[in-house]
N, C-alpha and C positions, 0 to 999 in steps of 0.2 A: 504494500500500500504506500502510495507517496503524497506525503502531509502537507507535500508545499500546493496543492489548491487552495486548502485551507485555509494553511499559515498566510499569504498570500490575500487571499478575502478577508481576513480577521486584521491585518494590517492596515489593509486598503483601509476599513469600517472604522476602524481608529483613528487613521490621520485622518477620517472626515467626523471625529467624536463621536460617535456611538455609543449609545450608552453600554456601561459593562454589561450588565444586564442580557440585552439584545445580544453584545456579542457574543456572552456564555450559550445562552441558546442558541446562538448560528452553530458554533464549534462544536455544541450538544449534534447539533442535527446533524453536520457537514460529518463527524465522525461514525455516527451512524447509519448515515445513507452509505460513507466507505464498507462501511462492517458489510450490512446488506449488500451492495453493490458484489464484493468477493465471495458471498455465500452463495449467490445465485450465479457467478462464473465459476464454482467449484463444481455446482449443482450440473451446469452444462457438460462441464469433463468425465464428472465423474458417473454422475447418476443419484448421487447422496442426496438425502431429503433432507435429512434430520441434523441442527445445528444446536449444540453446546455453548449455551452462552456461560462460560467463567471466565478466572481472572479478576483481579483487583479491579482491575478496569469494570468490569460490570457490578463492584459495592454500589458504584454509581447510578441511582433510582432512576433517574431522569434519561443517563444514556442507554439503560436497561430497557426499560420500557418503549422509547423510540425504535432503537435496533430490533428487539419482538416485535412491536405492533409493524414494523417494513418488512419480516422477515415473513409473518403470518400471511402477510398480502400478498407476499410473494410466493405465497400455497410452502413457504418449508413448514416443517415441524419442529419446534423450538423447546429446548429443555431448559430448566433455568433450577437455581438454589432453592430450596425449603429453611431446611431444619439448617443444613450448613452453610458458614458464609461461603462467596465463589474469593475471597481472597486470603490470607496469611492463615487464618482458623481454620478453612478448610483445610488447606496443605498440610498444616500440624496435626488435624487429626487422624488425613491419612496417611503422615509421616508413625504416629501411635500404632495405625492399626497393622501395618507392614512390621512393624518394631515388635506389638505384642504377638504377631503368628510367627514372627522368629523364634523369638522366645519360647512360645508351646511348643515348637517343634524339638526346638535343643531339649525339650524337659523330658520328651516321648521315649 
């Protein structure tokens, strides 16, 4: 993915004052139509429907739910977090669970 569209639009919108505001939400959206834009050229190669949204990047409420709601429309099928977060807490717990079936097994 290359961020200089973005970077690039968020600059322009600046040196013409923009409110932060506004430009947080362009950069919301401009990142999420990239997300989407790549799922659905994946989709074309590969044949894959189904899109895993994690990553720290998706703690992010705002750019969660835009990247699902373009990915839904785009007919994929979108998996997202519950119970676990998609950033550092998730990782640790499945760093725990790979650690404690070490463990069981060394004990067998």
């Amino acid at each position: 993915m290359n961020p200089a569209p973005v970077l690039r639009a968020l600059l322009r919108d600046r040196a013409r004052h923009t409110p932060v505001p506004v430009l947080a939400a362009r950069f919301h959206r401009g990142v999420a139509r990239a997300v989407a834009h790549l799922c659905r050229r994946t989709r074309a190669r590969t044949g894959l429907t189904t899109v895993a949204l994690t990553g720290g990047v998706f703690a992010n409420a705002l750019l969660e739910e835009e990247t699902a709601a373009l990915l839904t429309t785009a007919g994929l099928t979108v998996l997202r977090h519950g119970e676990v977060p998609p950033n550092d807490g998730g990782l640790a717990l499945g760093q725990l669970m790979v650690a404690g079936t070490a463990a069981h097994h060394e004990t067998e």
